[in-house]
MMTF fields as JSON, N, C-alpha, C and O atoms, coordinates in Angstrom:
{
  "mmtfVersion": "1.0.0",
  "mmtfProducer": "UNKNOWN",
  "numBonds": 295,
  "numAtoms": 296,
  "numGroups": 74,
  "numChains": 1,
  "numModels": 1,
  "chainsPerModel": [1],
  "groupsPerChain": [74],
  "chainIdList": ["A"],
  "bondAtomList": [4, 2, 8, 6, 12, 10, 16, 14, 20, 18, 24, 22, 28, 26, 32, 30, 36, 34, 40, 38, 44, 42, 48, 46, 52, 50, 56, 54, 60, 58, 64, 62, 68, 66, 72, 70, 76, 74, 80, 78, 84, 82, 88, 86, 92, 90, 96, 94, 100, 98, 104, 102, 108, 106, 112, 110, 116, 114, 120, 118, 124, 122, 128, 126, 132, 130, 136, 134, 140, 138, 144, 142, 148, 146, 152, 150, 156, 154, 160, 158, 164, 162, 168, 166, 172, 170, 176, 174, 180, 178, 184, 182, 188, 186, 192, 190, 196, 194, 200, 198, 204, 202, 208, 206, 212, 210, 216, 214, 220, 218, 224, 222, 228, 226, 232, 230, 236, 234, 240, 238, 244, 242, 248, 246, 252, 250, 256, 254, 260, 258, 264, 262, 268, 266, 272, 270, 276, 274, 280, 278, 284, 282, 288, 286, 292, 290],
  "bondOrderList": [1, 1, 1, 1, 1, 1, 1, 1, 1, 1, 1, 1, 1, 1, 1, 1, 1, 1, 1, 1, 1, 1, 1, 1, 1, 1, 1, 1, 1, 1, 1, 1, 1, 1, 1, 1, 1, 1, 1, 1, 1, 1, 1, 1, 1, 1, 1, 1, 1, 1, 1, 1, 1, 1, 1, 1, 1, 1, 1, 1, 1, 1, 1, 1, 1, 1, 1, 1, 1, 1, 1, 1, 1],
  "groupList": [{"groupName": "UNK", "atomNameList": ["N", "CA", "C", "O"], "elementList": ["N", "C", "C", "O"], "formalChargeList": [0, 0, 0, 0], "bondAtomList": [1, 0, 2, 1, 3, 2], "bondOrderList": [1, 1, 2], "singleLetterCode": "X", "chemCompType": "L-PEPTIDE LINKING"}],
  "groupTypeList": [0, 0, 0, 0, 0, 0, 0, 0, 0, 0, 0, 0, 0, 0, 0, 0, 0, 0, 0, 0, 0, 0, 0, 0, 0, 0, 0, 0, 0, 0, 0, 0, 0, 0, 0, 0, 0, 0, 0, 0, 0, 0, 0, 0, 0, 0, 0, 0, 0, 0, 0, 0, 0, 0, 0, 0, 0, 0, 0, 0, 0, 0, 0, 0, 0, 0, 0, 0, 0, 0, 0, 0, 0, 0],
  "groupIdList": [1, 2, 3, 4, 5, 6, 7, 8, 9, 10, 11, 12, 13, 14, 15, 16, 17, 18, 19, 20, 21, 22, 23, 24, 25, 26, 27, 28, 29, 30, 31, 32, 33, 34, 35, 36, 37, 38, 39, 40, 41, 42, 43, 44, 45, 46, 47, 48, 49, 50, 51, 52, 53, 54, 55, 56, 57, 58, 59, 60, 61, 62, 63, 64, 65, 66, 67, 68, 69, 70, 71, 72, 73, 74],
  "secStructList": [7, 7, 7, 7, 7, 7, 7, 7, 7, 7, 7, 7, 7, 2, 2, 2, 2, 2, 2, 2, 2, 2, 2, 2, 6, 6, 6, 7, 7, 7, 7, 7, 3, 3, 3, 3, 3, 7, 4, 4, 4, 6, 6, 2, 2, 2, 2, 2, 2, 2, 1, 6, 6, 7, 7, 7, 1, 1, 3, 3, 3, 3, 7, 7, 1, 6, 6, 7, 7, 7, 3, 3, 7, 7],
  "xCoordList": [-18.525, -18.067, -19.111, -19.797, -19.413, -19.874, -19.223, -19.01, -18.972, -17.906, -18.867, -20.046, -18.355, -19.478, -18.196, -17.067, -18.685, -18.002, -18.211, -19.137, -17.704, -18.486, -17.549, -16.527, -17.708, -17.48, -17.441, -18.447, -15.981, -15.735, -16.063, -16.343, -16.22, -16.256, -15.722, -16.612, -14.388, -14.541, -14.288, -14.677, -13.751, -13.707, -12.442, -12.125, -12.005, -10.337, -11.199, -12.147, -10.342, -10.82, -9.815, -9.355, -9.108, -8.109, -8.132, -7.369, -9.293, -9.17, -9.388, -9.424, -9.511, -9.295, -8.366, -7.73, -7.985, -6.138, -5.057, -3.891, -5.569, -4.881, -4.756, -3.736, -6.585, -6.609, -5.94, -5.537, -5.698, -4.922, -3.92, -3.532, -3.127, -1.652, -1.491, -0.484, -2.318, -1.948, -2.027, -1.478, -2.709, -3.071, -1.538, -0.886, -1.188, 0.059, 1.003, 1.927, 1.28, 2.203, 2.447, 3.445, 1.271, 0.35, 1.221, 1.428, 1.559, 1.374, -0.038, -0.116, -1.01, -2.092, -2.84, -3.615, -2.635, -2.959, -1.484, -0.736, -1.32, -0.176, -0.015, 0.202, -0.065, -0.351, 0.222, 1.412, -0.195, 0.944, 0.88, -0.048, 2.762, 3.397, 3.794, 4.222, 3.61, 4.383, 5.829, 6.749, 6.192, 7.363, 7.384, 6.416, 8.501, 8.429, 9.859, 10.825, 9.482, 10.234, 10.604, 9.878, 11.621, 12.279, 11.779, 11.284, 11.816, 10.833, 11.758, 11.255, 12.717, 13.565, 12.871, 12.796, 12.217, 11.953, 10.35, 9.574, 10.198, 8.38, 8.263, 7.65, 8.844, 8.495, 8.338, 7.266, 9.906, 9.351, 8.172, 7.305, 8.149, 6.913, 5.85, 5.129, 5.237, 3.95, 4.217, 3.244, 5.178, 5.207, 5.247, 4.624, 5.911, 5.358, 3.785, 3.31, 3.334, 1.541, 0.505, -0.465, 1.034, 0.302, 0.874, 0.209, 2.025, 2.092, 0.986, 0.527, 0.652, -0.225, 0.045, -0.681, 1.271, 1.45, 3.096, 4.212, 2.701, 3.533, 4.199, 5.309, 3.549, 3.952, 4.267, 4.997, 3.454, 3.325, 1.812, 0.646, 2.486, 1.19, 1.402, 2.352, -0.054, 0.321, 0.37, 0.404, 0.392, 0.523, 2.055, 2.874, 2.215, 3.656, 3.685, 3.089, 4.634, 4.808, 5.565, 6.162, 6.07, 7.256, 7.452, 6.711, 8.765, 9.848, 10.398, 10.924, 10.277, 10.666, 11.654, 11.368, 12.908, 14.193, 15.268, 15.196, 16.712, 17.774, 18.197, 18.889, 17.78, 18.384, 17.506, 17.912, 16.138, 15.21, 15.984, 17.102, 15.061, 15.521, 14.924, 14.638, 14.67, 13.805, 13.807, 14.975, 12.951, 13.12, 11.93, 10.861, 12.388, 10.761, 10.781, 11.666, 9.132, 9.092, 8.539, 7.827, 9.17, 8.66, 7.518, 7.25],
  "yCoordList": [15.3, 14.15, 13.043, 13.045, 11.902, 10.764, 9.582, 8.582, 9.639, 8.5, 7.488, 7.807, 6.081, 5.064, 4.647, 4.996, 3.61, 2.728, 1.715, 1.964, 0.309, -1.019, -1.523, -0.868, -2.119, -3.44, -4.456, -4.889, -5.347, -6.688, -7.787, -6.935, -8.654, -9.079, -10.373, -11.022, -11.327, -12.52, -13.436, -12.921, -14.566, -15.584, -16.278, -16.294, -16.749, -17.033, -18.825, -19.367, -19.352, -20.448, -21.081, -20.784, -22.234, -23.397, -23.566, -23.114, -24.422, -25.274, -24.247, -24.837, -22.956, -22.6, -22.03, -22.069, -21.446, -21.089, -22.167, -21.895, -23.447, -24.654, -24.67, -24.604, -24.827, -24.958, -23.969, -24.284, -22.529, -21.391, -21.661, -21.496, -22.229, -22.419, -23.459, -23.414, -24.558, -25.45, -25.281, -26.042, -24.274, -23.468, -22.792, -23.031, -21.689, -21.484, -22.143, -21.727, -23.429, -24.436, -25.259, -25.895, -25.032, -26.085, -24.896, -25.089, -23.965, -23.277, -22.905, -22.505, -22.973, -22.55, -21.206, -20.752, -20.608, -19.007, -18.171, -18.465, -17.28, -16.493, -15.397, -14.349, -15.333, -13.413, -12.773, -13.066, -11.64, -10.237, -9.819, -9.413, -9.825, -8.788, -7.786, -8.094, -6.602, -5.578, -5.649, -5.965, -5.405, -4.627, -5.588, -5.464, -6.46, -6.702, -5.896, -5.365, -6.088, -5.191, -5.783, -6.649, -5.431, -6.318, -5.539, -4.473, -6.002, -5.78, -4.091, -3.147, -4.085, -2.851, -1.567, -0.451, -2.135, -1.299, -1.119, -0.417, -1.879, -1.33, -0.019, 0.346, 0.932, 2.632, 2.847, 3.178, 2.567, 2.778, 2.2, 2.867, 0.719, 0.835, 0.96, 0.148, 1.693, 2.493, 3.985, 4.728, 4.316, 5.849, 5.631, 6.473, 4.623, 4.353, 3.711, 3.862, 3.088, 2.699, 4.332, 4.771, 4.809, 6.405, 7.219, 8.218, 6.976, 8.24, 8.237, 7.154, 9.23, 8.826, 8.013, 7.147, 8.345, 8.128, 6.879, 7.136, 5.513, 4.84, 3.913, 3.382, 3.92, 3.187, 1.514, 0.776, 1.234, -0.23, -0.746, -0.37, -1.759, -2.837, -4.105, -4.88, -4.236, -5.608, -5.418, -4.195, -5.923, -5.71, -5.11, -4.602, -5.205, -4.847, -5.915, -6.01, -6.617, -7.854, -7.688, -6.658, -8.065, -7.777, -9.246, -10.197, -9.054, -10.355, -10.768, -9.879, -12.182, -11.652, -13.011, -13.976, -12.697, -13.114, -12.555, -11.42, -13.155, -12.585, -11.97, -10.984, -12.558, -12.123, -11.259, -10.894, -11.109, -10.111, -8.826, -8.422, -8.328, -6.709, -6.637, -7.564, -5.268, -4.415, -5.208, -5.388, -5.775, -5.536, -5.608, -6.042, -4.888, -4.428, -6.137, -6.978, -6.027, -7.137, -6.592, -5.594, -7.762, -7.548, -7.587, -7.391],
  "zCoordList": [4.167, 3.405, 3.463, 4.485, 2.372, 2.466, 3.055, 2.369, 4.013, 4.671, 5.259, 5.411, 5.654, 6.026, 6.546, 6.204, 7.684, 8.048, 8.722, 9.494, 8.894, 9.419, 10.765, 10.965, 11.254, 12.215, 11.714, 11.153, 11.759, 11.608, 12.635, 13.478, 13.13, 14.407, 14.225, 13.676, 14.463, 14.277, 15.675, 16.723, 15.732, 16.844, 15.91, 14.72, 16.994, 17.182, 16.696, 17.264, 15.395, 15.111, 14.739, 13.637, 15.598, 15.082, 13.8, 12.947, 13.668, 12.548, 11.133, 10.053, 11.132, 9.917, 9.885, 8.832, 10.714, 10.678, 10.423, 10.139, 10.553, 10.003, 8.81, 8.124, 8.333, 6.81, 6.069, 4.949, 6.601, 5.881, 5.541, 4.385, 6.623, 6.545, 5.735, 5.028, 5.611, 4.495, 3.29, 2.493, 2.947, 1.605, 1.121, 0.104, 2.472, 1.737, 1.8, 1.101, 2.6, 2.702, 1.187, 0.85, 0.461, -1.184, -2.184, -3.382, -1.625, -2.784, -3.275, -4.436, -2.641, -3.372, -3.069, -3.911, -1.961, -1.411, -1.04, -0.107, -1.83, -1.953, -1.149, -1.757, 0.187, 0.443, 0.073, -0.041, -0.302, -0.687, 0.081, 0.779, 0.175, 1.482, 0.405, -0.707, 0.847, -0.098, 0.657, -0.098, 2.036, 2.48, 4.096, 4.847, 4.469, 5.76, 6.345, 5.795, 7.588, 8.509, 9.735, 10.222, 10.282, 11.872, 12.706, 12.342, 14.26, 15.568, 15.306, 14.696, 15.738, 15.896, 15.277, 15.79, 13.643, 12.703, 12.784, 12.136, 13.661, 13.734, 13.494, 12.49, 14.395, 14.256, 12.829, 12.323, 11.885, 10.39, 9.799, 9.235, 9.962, 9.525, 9.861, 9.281, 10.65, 11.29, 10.628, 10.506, 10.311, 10.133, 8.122, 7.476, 7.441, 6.451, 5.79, 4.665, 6.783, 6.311, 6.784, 6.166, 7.818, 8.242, 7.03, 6.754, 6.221, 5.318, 4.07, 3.707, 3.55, 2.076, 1.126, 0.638, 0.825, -0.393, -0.137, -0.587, 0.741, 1.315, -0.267, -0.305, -1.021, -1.829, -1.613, -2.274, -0.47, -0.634, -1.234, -1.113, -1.906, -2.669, -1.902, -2.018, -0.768, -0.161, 1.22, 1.356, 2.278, 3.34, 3.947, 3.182, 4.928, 5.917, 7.186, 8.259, 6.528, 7.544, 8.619, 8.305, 9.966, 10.688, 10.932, 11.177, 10.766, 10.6, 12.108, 12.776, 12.685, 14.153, 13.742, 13.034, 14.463, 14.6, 14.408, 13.936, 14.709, 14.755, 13.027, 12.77, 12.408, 11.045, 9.761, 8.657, 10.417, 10.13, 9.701, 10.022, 8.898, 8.289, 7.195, 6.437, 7.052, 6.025, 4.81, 4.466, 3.987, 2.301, 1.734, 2.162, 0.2, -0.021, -1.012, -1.165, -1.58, -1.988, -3.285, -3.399, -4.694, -6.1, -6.475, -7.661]
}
């Protein structure tokens, strides 16, 4: 096969993890979550991002609190 692959490397930085959050606080940076999930449900979703053909568009968020639970997102 032609496969390649890289190294990311970053450093843990306050002040732009600030500026992030104010971005999506503005409404102005949107992430796509495809599908979040509760602590309970981690297993599913590890065994849905390892399948091929998972059918999410977007990341897989996990939801932490009492009222957390699965839903997919539009």
């Amino acid at each position: 096969k032609n496969a390649s692959y890289h190294f990311v490397f970053t450093r843990q930085n306050r002040g732009k993890l600030d500026e992030l959050s104010a971005l999506i606080e503005r409404g102005q940076l949107r992430p796509h979550v495809g599908a979040v999930y509760s602590l309970a449900d981690i297993p599913l979703a590890h065994a849905r991002l390892e399948s091929r053909n998972n059918g999410v568009q977007g990341k897989i968020a996990i939801a932490v609190g009492p009222s957390a639970h699965f839903k997919e997102t539009p």
